[in-house]
N, CA, C and O atoms as CSV, one atom per row, in Angstrom:
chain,resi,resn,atom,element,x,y,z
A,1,UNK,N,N,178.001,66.261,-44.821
A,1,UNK,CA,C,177.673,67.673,-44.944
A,1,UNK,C,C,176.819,68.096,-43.740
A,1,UNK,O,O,175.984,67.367,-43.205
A,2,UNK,N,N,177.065,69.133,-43.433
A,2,UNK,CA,C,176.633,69.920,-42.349
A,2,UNK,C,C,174.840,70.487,-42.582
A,2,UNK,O,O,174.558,71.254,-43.502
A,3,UNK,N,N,174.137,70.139,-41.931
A,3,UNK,CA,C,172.718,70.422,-41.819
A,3,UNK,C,C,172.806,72.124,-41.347
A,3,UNK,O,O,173.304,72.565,-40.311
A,4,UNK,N,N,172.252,72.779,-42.298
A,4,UNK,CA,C,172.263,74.162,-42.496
A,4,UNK,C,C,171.772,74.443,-41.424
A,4,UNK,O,O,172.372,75.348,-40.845
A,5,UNK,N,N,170.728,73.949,-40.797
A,5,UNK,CA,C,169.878,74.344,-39.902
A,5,UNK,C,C,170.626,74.070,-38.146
A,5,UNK,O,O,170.254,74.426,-37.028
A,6,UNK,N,N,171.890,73.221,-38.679
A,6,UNK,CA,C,172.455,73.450,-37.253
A,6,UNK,C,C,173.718,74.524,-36.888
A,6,UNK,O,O,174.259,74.857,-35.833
A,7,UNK,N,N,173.934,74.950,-38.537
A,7,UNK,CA,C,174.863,76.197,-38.712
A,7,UNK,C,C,173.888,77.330,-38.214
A,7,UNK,O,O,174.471,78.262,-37.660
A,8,UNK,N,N,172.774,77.415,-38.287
A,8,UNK,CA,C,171.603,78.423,-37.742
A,8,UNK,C,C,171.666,78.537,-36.562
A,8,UNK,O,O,172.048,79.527,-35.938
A,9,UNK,N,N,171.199,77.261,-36.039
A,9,UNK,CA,C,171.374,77.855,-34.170
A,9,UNK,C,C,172.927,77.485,-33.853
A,9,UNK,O,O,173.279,77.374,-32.678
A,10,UNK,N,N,173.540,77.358,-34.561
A,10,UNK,CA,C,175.412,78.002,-34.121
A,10,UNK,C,C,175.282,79.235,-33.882
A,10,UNK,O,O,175.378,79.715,-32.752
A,11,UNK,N,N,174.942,80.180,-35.397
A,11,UNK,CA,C,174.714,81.399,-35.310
A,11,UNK,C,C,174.153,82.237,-34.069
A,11,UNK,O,O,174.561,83.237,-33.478
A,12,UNK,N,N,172.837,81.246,-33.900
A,12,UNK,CA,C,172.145,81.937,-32.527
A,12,UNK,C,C,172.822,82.181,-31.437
A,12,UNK,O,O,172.907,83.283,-30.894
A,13,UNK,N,N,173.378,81.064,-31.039
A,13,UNK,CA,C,174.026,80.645,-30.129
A,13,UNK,C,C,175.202,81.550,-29.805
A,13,UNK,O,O,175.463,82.015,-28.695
A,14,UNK,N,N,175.904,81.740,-30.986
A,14,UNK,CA,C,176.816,82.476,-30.342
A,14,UNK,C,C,176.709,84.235,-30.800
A,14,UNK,O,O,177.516,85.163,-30.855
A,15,UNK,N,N,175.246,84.064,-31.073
A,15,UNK,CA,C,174.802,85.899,-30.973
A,15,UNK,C,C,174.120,86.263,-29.410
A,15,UNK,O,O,173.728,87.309,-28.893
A,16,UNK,N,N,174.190,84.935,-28.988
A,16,UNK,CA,C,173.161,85.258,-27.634
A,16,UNK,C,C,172.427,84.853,-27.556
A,16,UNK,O,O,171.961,84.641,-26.437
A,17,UNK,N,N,171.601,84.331,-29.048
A,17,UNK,CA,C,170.254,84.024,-29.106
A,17,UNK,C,C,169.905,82.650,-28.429
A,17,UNK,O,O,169.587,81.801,-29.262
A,18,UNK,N,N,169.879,82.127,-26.843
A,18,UNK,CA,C,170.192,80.796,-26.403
A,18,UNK,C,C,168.757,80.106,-26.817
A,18,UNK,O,O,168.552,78.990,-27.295
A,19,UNK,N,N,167.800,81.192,-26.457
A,19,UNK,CA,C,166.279,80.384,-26.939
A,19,UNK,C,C,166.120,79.633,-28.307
A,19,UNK,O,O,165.600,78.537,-28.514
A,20,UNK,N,N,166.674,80.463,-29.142
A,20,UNK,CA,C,166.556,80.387,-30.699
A,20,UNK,C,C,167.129,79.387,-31.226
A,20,UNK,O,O,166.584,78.715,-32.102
A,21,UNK,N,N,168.397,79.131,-30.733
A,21,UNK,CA,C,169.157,78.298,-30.417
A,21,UNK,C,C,168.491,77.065,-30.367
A,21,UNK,O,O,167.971,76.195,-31.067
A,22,UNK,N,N,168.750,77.395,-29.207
A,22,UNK,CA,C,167.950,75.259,-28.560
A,22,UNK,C,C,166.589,74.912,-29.289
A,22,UNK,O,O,166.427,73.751,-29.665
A,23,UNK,N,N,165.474,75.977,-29.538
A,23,UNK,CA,C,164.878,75.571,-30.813
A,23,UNK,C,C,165.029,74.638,-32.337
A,23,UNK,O,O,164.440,73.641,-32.754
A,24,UNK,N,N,166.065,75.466,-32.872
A,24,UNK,CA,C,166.174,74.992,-33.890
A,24,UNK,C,C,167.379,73.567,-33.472
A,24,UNK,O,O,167.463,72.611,-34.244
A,25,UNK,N,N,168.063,73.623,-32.426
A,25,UNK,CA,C,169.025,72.343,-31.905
A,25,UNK,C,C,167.716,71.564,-31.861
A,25,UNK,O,O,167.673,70.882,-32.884
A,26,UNK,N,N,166.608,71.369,-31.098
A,26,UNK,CA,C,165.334,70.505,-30.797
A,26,UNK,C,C,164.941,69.921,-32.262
A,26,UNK,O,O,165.017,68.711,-32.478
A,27,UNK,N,N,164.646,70.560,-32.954
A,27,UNK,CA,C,163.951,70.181,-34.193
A,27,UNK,C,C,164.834,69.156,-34.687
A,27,UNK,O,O,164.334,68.038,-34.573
A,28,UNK,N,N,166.152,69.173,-35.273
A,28,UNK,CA,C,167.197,68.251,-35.239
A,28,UNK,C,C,166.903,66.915,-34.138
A,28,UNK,O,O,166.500,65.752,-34.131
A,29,UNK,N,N,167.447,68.061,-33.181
A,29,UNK,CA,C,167.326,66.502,-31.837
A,29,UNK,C,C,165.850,65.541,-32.183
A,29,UNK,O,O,165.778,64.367,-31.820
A,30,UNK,N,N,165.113,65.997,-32.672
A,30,UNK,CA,C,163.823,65.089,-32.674
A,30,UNK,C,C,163.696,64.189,-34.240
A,30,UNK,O,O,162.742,63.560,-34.697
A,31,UNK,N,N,165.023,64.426,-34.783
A,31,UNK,CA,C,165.175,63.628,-36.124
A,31,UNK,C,C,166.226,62.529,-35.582
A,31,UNK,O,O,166.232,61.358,-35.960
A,32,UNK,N,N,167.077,63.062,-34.678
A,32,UNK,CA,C,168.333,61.953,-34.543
A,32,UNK,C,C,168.692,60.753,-33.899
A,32,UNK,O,O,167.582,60.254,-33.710
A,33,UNK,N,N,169.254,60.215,-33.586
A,33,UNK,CA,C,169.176,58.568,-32.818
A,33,UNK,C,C,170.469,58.671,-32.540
A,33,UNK,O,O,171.235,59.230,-33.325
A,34,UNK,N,N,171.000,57.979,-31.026
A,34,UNK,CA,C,172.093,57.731,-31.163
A,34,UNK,C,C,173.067,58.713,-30.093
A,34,UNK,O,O,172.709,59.433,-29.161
A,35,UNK,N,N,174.300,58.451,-30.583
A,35,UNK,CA,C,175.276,59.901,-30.443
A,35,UNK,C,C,175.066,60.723,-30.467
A,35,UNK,O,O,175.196,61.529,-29.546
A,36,UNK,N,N,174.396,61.028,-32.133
A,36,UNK,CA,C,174.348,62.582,-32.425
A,36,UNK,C,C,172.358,63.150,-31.341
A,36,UNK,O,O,171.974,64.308,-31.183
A,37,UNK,N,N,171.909,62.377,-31.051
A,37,UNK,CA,C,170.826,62.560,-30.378
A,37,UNK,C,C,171.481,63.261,-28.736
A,37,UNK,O,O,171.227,64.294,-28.118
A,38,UNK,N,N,172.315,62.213,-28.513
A,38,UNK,CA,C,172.957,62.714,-27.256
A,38,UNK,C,C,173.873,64.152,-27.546
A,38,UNK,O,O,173.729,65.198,-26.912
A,39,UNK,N,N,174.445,64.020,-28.201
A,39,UNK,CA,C,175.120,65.618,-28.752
A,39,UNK,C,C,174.552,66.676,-28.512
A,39,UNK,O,O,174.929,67.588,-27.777
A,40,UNK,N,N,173.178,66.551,-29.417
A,40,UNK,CA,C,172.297,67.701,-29.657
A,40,UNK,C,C,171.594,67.939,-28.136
A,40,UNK,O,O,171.262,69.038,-27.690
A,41,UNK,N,N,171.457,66.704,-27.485
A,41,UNK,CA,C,170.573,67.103,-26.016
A,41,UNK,C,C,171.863,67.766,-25.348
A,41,UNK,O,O,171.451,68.537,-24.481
A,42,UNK,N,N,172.973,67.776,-25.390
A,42,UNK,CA,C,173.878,68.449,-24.397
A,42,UNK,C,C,174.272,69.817,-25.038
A,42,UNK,O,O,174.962,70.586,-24.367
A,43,UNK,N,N,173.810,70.227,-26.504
A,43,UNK,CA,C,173.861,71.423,-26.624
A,43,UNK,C,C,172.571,72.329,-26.445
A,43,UNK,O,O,172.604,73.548,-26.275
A,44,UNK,N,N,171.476,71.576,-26.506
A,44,UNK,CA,C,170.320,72.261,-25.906
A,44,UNK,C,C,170.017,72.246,-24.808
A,44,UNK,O,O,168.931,72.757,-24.535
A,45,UNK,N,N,170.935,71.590,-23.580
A,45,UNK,CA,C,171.014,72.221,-22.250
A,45,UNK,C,C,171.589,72.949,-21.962
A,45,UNK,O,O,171.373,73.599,-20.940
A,46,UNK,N,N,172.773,73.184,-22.915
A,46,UNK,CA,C,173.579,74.247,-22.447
A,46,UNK,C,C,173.246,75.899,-23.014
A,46,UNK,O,O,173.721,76.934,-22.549
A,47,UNK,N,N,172.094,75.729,-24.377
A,47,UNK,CA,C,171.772,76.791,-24.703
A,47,UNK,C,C,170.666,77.285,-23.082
A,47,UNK,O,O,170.868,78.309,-22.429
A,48,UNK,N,N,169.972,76.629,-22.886
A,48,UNK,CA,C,168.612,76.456,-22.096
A,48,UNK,C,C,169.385,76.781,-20.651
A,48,UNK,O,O,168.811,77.676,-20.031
A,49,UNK,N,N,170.582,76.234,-19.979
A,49,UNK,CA,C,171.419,76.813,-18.661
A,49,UNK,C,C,171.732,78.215,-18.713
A,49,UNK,O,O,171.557,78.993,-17.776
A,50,UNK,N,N,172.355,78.606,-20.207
A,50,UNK,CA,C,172.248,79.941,-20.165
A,50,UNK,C,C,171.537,81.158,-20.228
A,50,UNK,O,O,171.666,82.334,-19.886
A,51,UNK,N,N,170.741,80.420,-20.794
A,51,UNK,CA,C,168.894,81.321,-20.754
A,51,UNK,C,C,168.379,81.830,-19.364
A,51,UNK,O,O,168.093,82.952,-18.948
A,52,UNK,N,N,168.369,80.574,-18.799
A,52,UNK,CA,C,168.024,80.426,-16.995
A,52,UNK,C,C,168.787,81.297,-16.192
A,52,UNK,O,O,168.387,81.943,-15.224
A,53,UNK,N,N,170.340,81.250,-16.854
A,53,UNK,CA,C,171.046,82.018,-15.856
A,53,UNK,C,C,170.955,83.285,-16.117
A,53,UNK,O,O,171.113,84.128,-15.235
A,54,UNK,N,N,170.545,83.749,-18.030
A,54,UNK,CA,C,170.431,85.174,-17.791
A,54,UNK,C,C,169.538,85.230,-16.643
A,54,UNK,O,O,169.886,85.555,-15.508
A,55,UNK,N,N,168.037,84.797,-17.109
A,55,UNK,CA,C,166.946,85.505,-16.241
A,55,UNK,C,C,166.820,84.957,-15.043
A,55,UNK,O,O,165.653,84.641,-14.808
A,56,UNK,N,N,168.102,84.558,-13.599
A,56,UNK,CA,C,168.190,84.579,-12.759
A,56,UNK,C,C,167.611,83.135,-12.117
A,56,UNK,O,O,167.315,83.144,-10.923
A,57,UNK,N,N,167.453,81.944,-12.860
A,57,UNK,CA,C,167.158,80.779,-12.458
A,57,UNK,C,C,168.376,79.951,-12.289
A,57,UNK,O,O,169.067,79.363,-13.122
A,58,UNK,N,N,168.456,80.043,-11.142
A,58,UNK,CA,C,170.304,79.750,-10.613
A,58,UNK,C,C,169.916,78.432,-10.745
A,58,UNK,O,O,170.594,77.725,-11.490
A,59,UNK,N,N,168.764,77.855,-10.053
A,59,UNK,CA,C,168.815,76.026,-9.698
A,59,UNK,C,C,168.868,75.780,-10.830
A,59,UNK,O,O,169.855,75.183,-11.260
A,60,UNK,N,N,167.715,76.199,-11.765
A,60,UNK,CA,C,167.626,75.528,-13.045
A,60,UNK,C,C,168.871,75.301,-14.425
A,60,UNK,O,O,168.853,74.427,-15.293
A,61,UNK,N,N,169.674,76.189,-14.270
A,61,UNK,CA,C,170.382,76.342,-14.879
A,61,UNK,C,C,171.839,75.421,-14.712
A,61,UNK,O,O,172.553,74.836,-15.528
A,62,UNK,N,N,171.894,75.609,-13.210
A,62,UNK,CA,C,173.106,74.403,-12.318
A,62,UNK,C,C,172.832,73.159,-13.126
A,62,UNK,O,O,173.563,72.527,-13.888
A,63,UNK,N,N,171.334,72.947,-12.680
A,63,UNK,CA,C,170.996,71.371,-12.991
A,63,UNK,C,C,170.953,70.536,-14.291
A,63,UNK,O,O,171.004,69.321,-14.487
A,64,UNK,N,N,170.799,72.012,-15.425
A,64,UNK,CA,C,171.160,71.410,-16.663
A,64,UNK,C,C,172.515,71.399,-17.589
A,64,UNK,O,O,172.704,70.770,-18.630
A,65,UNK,N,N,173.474,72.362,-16.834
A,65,UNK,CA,C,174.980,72.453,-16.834
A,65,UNK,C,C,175.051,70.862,-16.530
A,65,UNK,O,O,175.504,70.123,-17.403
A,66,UNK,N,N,174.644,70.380,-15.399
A,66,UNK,CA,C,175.205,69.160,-14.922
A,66,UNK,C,C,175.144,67.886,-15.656
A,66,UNK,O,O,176.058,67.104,-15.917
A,67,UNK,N,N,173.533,67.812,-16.020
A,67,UNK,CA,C,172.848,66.935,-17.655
A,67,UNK,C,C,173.395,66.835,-18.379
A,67,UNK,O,O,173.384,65.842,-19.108
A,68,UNK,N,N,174.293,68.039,-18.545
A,68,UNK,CA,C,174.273,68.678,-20.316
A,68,UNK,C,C,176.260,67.881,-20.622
A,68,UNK,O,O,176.874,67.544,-21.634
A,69,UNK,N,N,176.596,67.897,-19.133
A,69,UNK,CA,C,177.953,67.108,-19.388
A,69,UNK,C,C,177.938,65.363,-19.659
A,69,UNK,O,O,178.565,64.620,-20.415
A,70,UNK,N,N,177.036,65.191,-18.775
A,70,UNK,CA,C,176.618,63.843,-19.114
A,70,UNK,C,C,176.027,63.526,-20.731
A,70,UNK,O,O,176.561,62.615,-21.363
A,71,UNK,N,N,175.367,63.996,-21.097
A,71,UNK,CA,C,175.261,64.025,-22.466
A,71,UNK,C,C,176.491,64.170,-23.422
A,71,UNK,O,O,176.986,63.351,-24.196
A,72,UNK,N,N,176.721,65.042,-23.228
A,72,UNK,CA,C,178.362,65.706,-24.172
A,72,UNK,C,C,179.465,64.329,-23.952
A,72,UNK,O,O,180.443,64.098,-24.663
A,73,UNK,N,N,179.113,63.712,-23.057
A,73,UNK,CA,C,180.011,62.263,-23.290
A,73,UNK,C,C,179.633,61.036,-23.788
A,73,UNK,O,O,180.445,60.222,-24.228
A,74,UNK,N,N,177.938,60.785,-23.724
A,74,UNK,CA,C,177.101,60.610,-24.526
A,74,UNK,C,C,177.389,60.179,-25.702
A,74,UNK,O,O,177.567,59.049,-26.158
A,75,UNK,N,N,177.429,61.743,-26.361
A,75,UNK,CA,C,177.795,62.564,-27.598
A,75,UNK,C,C,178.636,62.167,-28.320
A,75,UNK,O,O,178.497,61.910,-29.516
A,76,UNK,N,N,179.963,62.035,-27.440
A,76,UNK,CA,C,181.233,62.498,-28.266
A,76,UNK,C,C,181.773,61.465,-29.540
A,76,UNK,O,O,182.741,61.725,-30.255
A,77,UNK,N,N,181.134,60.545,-29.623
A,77,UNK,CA,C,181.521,60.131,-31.061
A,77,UNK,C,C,181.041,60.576,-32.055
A,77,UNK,O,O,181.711,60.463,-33.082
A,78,UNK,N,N,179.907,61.146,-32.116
A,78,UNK,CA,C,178.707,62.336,-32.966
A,78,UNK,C,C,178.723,63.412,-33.090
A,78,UNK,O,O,177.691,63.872,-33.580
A,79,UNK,N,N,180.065,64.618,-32.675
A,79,UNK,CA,C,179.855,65.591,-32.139
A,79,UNK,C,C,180.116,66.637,-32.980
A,79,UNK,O,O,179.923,67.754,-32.501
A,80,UNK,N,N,180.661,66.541,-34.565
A,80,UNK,CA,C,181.315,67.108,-35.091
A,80,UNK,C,C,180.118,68.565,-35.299
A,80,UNK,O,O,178.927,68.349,-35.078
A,81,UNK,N,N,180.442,69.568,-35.602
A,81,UNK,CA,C,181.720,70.227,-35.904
A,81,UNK,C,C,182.332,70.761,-34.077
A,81,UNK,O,O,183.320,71.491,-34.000
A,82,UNK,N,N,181.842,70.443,-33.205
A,82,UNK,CA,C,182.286,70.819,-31.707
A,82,UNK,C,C,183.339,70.321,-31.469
A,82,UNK,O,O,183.723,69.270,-31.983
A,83,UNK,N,N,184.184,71.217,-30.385
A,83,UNK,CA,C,185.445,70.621,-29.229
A,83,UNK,C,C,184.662,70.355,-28.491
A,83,UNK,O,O,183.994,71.311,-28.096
A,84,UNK,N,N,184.369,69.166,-27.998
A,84,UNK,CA,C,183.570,68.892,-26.826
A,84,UNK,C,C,184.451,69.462,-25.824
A,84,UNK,O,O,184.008,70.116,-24.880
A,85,UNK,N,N,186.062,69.162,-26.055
A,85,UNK,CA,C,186.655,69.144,-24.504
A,85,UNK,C,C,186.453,70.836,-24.226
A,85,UNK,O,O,186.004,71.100,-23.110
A,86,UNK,N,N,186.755,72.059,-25.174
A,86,UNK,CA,C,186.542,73.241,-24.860
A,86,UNK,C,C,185.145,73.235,-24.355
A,86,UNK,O,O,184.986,73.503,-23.164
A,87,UNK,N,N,183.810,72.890,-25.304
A,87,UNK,CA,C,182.968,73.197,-24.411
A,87,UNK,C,C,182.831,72.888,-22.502
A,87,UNK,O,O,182.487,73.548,-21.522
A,88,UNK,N,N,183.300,71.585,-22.759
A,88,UNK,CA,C,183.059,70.864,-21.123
A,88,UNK,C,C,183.745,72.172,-20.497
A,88,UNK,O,O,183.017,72.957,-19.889
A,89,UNK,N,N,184.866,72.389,-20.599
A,89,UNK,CA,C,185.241,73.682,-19.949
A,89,UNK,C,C,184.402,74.798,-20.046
A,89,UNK,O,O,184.268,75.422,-18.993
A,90,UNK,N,N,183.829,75.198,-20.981
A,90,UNK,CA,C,183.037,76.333,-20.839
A,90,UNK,C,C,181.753,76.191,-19.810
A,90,UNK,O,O,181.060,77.038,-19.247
A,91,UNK,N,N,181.744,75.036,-19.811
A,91,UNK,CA,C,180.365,74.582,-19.167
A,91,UNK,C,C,180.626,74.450,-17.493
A,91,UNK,O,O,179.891,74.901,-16.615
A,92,UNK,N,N,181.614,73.861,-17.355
A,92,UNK,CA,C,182.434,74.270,-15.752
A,92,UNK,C,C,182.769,75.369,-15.593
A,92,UNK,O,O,182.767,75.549,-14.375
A,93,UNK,N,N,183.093,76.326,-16.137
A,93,UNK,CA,C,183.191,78.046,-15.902
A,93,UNK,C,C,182.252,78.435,-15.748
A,93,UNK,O,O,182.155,79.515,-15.166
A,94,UNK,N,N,181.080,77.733,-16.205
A,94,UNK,CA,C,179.365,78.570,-15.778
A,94,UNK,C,C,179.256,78.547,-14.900
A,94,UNK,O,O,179.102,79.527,-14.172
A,95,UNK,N,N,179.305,76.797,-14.403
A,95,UNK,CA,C,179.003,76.195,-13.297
A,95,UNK,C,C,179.510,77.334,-12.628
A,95,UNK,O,O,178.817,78.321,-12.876
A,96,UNK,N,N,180.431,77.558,-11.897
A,96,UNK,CA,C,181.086,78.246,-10.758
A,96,UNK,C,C,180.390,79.596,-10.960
A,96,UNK,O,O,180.100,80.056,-9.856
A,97,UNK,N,N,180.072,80.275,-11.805
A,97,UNK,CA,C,180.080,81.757,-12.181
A,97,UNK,C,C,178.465,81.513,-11.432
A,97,UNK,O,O,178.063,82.206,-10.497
A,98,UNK,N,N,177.764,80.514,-11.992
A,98,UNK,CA,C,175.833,80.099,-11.567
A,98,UNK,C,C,176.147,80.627,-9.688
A,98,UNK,O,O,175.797,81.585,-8.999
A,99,UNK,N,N,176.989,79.371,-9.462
A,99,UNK,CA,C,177.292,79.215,-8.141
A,99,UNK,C,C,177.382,80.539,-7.366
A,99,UNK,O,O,176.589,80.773,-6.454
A,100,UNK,N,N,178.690,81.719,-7.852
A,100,UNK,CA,C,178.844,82.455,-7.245
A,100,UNK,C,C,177.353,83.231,-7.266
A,100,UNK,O,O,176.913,83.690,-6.212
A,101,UNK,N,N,176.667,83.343,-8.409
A,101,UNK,CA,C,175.172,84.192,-8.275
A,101,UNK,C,C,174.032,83.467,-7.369
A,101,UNK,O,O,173.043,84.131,-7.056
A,102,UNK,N,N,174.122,82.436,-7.043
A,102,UNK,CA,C,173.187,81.467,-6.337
A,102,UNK,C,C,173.510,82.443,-5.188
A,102,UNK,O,O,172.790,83.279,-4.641
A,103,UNK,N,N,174.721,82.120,-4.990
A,103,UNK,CA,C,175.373,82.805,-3.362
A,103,UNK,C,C,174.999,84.124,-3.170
A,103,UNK,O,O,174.804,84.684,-2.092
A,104,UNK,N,N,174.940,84.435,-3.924
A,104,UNK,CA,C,173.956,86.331,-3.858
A,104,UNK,C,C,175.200,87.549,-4.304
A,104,UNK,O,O,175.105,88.726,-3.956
A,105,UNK,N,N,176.419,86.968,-5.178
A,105,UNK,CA,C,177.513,88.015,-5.858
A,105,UNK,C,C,176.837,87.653,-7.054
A,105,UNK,O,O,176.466,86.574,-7.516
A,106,UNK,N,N,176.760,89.073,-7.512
A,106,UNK,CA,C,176.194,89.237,-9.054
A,106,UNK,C,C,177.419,89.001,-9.511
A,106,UNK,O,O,178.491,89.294,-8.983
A,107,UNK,N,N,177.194,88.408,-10.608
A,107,UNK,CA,C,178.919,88.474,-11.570
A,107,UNK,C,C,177.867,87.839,-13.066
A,107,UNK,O,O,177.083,86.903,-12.912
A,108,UNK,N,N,178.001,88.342,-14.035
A,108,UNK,CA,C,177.783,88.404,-15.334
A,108,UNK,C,C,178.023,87.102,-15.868
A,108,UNK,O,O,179.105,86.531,-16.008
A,109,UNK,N,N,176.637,86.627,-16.204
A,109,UNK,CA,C,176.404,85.109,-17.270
A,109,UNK,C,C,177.138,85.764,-18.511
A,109,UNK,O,O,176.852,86.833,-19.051
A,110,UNK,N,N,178.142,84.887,-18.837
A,110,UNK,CA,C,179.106,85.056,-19.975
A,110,UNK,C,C,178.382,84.730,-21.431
A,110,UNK,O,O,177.445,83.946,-21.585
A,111,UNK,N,N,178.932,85.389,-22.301
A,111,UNK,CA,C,178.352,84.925,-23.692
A,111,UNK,C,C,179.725,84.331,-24.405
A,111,UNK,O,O,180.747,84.910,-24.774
A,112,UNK,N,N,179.316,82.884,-24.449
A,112,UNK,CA,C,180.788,82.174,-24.987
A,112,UNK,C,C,180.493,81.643,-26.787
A,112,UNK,O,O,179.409,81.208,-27.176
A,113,UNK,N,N,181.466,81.778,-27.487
A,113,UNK,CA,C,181.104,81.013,-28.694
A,113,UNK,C,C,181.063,79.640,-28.536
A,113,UNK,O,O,181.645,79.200,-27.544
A,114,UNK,N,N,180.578,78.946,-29.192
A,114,UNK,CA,C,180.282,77.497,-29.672
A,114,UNK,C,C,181.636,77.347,-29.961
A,114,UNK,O,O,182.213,78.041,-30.798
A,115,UNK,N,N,182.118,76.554,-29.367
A,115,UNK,CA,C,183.875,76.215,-29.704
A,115,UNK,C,C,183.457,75.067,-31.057
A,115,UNK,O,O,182.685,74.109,-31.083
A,116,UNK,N,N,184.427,75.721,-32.191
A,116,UNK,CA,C,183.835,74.993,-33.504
A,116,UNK,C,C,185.462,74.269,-33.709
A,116,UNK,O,O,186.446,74.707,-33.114
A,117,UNK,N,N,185.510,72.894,-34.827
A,117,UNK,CA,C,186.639,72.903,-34.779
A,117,UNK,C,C,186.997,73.269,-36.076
A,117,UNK,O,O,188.185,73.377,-36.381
């Protein structure tokens, strides 16, 4: 059964709420061992990359896109209810989108759902 509290920052997550999010992902992450430890750290970088990239922290955000894949493989025997493979893609579409704003073209940090399966 699904820990209510990670259906919560799903919710966040895919209202926007990335802070709120990786919060309540943390509290979890600091119960878990394992896989699902690695899971939860690659979804609270990826809430935390998108945070950064709203408010214009291009490095910071690159660098935990990059973490946050390494984790997600980590992860992937722990990962349920996620597509890891959709996320990894979502997470390489940032990448480039970070990139093009690093470079000085504004182009809009995307708000993606939590690919559920």
């Amino acid at each position: 059964m699904l820990d209510p509290r990670f259906s919560k920052a799903c919710e966040h997550f895919n209202q926007g709420e990335y802070f709120e999010a990786h919060e309540v992902w943390e509290d979890l992450w600091n119960e878990a061992h394992g896989a699902r430890h690695a899971f939860l750290q690659c979804l609270i970088q990826v809430a935390v990359a998108l945070h950064h990239g709203r408010n214009g922290n291009w490095n910071g955000a690159k660098k935990l896109c990059a973490s946050s894949l390494g984790y997600l493989e980590k992860g992937r025997s722990d990962s349920e209810p996620v597509d890891l493979d959709q996320l990894k893609n979502s997470v390489l579409d940032l990448v480039l989108i970070i990139e093009r704003n690093a470079a000085g073209e504004p182009v809009d940090i995307p708000q993606f759902p939590l690919p559920l399966k």
